[in-house]
C-alpha positions in Angstrom: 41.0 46.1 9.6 39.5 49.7 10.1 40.3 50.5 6.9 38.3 47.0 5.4 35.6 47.4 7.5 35.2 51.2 5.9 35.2 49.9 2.2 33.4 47.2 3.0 30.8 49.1 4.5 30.7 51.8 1.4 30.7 49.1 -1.0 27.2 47.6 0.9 25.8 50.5 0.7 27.0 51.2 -3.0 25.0 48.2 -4.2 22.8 47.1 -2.2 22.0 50.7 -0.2 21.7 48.7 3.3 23.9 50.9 6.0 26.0 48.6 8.4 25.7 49.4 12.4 28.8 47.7 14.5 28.1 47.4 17.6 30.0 46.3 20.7 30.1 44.4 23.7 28.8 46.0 27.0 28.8 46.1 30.8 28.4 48.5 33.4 28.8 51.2 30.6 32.3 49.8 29.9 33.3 48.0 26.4 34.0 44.6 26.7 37.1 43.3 24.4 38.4 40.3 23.8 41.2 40.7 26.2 39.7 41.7 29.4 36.9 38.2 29.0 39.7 36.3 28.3 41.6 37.6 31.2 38.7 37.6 33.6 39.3 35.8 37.0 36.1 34.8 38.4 34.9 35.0 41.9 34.8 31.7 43.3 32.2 30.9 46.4 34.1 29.6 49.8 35.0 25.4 49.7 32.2 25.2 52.7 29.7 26.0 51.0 28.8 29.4 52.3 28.4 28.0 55.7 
């Protein structure tokens, strides 16, 4: 995919001389994938109601 995303970005900028920013996902200065969202076990608030 790294490889694709290099030609595809060359050939953009071949023809149509646009350049292509990727950018990412992020939180607290980490990078957010796929994995660790999906993963992600939320917090849940206490069955009373927080009383």
């Amino acid at each position: 995919m790294v490889k694709f995303k290099e030609r595809a970005d060359e050939y953009i900028w071949q023809k149509y001389r646009i350049e292509v920013e990727h950018l990412c996902a992020m939180r607290n200065g980490e990078k957010q994938t796929y994995e660790k969202l999906f993963y992600h076990v939320p917090k849940r608030k206490s069955a009373g109601g927080g009383h």
